[in-house]
N, C-alpha and C positions, 0 to 999 in steps of 0.2 A: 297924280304922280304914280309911277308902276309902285305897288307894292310886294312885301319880302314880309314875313313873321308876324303876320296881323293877323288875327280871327275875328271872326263873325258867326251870329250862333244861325246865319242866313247860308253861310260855305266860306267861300275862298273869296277873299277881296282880291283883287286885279286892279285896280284904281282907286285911291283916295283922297280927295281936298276937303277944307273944311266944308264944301257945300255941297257934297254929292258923292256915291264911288260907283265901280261897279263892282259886280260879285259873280261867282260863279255857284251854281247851286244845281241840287236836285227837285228841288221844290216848283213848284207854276206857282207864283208868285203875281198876286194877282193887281193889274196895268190900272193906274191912276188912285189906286186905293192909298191910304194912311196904313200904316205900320208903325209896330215897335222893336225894335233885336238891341243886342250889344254887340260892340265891338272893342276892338284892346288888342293888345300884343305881351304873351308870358299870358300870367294868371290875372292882368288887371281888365277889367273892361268897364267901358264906358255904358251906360243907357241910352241908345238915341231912337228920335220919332225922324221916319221919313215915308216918303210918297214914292212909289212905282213909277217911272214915269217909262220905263219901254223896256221889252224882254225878247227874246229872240234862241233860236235853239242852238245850244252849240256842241249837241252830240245826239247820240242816241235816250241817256237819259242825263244829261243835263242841257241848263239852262243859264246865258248872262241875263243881266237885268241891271240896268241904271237906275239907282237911287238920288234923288233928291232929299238931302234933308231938311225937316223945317221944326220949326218954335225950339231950339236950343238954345238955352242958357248961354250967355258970354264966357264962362269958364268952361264949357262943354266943346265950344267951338274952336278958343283957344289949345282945350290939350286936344280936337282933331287934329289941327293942326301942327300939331308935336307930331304926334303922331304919325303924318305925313311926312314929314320932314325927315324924322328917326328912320320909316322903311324903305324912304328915298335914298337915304343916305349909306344904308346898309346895302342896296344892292349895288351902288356906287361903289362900295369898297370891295368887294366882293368882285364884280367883273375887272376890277384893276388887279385884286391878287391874282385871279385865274389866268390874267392878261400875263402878270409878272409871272407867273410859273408856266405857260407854254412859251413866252420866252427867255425865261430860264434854265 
């Protein structure tokens, strides 16, 4: 799901389901390896492990990268997916009000 007001201590998430997101980063982030970062939205984040699994350039000095995530706890995967839902929801709301005020 596109994401809105999520951090990552990797950059800019762009995508997040419980099983994977992508991110926008400065970093070369290196292709099939295991990883650790947090992610969260406000001041709270979560701890998660996941695996690189493809990166590609999308500027001059950045970078996306698809994350898979793996060995999370059942409570962990649970508030991901809050979490998806909540930034899902917020961009939802948000393109209806801009929608309602250029037509307003």
């Amino acid at each position: 799901m596109l994401c809105q007001d999520v951090t990552c201590s990797l950059g800019k998430v762009l995508d997040l389901s419980a099983s994977g997101m992508r991110v926008l980063t400065k970093e070369k982030l290196p292709t099939h390896e295991a990883i650790t970062f947090s992610i969260g939205a406000s001041e709270e984040t979560i701890p998660v492990c996941g695996r690189v699994v493809w990166t590609k350039r999308a500027g001059f000095f950045k970078r996306e990268a698809g994350i898979r995530f793996e060995r999370l706890p059942e409570a962990t995967i649970a508030a991901l997916k809050h979490l998806a839902r909540a930034a899902s929801y917020n961009e939802t709301i948000r393109q209806d009000i801009d929608a309602a005020r250029r037509a307003g």
